[in-house]
N, C-alpha and C positions, 0 to 999 in steps of 0.2 A: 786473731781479730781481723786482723787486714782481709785474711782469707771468706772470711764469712760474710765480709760487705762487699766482696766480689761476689760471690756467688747470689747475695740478693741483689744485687747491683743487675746480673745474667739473668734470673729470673724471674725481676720483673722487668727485663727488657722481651725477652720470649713473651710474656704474658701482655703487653703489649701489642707488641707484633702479632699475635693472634687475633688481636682485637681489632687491628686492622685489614690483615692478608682476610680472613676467612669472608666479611661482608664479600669482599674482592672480589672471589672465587667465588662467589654464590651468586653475586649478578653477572660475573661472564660465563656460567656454563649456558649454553646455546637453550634456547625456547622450542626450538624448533622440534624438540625430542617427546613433548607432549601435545595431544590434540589441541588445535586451534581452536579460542575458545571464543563468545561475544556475552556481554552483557545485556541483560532483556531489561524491560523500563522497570523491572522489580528490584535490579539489583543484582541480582543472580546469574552464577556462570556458566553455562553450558556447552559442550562439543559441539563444533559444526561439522556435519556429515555431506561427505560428496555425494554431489548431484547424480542422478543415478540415470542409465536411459529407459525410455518405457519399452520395453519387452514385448506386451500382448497385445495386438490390436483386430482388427478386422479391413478387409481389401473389396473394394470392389471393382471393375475392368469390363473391355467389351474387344474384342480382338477376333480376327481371322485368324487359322480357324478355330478360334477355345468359346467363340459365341461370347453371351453375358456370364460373368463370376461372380461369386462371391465364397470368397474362403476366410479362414482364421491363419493372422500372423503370430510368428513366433520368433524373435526375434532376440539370440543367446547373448549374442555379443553384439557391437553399434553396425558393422562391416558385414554381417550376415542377417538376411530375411529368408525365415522356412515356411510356407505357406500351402494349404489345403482346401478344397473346397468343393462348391458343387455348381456345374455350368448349366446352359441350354441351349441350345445353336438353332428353337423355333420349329425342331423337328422332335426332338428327343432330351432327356435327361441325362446329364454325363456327370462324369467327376475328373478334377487335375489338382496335379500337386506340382510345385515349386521350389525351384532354392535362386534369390539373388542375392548378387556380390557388390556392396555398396561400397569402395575403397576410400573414397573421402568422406569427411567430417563437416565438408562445406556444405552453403546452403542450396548450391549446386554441383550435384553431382553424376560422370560417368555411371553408367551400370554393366552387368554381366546378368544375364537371366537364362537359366534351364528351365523344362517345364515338359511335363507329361501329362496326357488325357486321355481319356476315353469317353464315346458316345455310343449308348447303347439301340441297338435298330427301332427305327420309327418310321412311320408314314410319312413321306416328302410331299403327296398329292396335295394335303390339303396347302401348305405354301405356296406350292406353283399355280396351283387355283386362285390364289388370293393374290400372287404379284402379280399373274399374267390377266386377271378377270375373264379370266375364260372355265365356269364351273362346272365345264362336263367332261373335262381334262381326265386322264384319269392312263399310268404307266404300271405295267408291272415289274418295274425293274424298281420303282421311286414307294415301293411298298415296303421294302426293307432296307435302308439306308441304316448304318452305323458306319462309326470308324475309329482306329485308336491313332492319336498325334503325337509329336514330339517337337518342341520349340526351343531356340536355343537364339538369344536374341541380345542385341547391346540397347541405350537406351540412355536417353538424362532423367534424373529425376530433381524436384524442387521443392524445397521444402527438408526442415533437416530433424524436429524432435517428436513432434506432437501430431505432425499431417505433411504427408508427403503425395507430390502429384506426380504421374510417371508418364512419360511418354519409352515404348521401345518397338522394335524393327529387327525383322532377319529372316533365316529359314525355318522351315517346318518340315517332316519328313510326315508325312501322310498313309496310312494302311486302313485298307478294307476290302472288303468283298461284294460283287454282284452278285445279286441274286433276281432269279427271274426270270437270264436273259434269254430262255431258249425259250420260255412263253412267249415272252416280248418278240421274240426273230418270228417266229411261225405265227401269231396274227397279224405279222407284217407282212408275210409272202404272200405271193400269187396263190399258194396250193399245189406246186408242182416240184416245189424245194423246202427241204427240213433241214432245218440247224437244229444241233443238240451240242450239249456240254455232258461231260461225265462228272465234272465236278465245279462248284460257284467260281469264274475266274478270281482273284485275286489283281486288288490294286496296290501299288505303290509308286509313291511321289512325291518329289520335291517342289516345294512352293517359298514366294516369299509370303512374309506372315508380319500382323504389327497386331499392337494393342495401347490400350491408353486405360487410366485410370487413376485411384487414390489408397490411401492407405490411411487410415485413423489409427492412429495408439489410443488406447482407451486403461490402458492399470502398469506398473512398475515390477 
């Protein structure tokens, strides 16, 4: 007999003790293990999703020598911008692509910018006719003007989610070809000396080089 009122004696102390350890245990396991949640003015609980950064956007710039741009950004991660586009430098139609390297997340930030172009040959005369106002102007070496470029540039920009302004500065490494120049030398002469080329000389050079411009995000 004794035996049996010990043992209910044991389990309803267990049965107690459950009663209280388990609420316990159920409000100290950690929150933190399921999505943060808010209540809407309905009642209702729902996940809050991280803010995400916009990705796609569109650029525009004006720069020595990549002329006016406009390309589309792309933009994988916050710290990289991949960008593409189509220029005009007021002679010709060209196309450049880019990659910058944004390192901070502040509203001011350092830059690293590469960059490649190309411009396809075009008549210079009518330019020079229009800066110098002199319209009887007229070179045959400014008759076929192209070139391909390479920019490699540092830079701040301002602005950190939705619209970014950029100021950058540096070098350009410059290639093209004359064409013309042996026409151009011999109606230059007297008549009594001939310059000839066997082949278009080739240019190459280094410059410094800047640009300025914007960047809109426009989708996620």
């Amino acid at each position: 007999m004794i035996e049996q009122s010990r043992q209910r004696v044991v389990s309803t102390s267990a049965k107690l003790g459950a009663v209280v350890v388990l609420p316990l245990l159920a409000w100290a396991t950690p929150a933190a293990a399921e999505p943060e949640q808010h209540t809407t003015t309905l009642g209702t609980a729902r996940a809050v999703e991280p803010e995400r950064t916009p990705r796609i956007g569109v650029m525009a710039d004006v720069g020595v020598p990549d002329g006016a741009s406009i390309s589309v950004v792309y933009r994988p991660i916050r710290m990289i911008r991949a960008y593409a586009g189509f220029s005009h430098n007021a002679i010709s139609l060209g196309e450049r692509g880019g990659l910058s390297i944004v390192p901070l997340s502040w509203w001011a930030s350092p830059t690293l910018s590469v960059e490649y172009g190309h411009y396809a040959e075009g008549n210079a005369n009518p330019l020079v006719r229009m800066a110098t106002g002199d319209s009887s102007f007229s070179s045959a070496i400014l008759e076929r003007i192209g070139y391909d470029y390479a920019n490699a540039r540092v830079g701040l920009e301002l602005g950190r989610k939705w619209f970014t302004f950029y100021v950058h500065a540096g070098y350009s490494r410059i290639i093209g070809s004359v064409h013309n120049l042996s026409a151009a030398t011999m109606s230059e002469s007297a008549g009594t000396t001939t310059v000839s080329f066997s082949r278009d000389p080739d240019i190459r050079l280094w410059t410094a080089s800047a640009s300025l411009g914007f960047v809109v995000y426009l989708a996620k």
